[in-house]
C-alpha positions in Angstrom: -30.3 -24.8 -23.5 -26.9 -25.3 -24.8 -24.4 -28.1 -24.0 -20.6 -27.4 -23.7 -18.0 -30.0 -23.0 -14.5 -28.7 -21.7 -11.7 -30.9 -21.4 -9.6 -28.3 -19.2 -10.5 -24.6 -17.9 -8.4 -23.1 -20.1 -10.9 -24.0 -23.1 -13.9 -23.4 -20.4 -12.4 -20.1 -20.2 -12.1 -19.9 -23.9 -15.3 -20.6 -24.7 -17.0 -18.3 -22.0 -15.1 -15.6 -22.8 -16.2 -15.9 -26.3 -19.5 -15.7 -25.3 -18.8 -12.5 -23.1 -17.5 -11.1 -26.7 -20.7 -11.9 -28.5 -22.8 -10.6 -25.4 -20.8 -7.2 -25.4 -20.7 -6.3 -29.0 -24.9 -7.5 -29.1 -25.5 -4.9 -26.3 -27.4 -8.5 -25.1 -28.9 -8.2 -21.6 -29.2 -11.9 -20.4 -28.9 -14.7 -17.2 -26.7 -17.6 -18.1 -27.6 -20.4 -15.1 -24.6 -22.6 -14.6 -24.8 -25.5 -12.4 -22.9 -28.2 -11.5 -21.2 -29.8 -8.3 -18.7 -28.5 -6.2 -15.5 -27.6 -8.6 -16.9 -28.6 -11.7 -15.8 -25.5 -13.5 -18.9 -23.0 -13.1 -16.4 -19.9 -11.6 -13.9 -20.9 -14.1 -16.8 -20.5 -16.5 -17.2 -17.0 -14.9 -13.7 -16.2 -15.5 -13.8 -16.3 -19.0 -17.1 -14.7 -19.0 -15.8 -11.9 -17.4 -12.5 -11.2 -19.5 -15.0 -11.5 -22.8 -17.2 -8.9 -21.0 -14.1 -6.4 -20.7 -14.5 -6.6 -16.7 -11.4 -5.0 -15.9 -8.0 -7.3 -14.4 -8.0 -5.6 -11.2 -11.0 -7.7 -10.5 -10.6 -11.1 -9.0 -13.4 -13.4 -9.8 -13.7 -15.7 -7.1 -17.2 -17.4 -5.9 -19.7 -15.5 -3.8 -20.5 -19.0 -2.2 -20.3 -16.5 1.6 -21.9 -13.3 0.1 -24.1 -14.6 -2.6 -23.5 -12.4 -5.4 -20.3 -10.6 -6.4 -20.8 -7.6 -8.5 -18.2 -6.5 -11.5 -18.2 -3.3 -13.7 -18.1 -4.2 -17.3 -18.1 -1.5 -19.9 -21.5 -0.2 -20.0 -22.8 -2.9 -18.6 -22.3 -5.4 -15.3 -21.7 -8.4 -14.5 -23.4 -10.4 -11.4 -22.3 -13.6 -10.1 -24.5 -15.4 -7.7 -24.1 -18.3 -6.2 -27.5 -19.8 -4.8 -26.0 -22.9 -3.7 -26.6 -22.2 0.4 -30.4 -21.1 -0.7 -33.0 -23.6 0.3 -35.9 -21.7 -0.7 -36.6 -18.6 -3.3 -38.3 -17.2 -1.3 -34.6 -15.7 0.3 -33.7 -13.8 -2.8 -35.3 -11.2 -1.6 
């Protein structure tokens, strides 16, 4: 588990998208959980995620809070953002 403490989303997007470089150019498969309350930063987190993953501009990342998971090209790879927060049991993943 790794702490990070953000003083604005411009250095949440910073950071993330850092990460999405690191990810990318380590061919790393992974699942980053992120939560939080309501507006604490987790899509902004996202954001950055996706820009260090090369998902292209054309995409707006915006929370699947309605659809659950929003789905974005990225290189060779993709990037899915779920948002489980309307789940009440794992059982509806499925």
């Amino acid at each position: 588990m790794k702490e990070l403490l953000s003083k604005s989303p411009e250095q949440t997007q910073e950071a993330a998208m850092r990460l999405g470089l690191y990810i990318r150019k380590q061919h790393l498969s992974c699942a980053i959980a992120l939560t939080g309350n309501l507006g604490c930063g987790k899509t902004c987190f996202v954001q950055g995620l996706a820009r260090g993953l090369d998902v292209a501009d054309g995409y707006y990342i915006t929370s699947p809070t309605f659809t659950i998971m929003n789905e974005y090209p990225a290189g060779k790879m993709r990037l899915c953002h779920l948002d489980l927060y309307r789940l009440s049991d794992p059982d509806e993943l499925d």
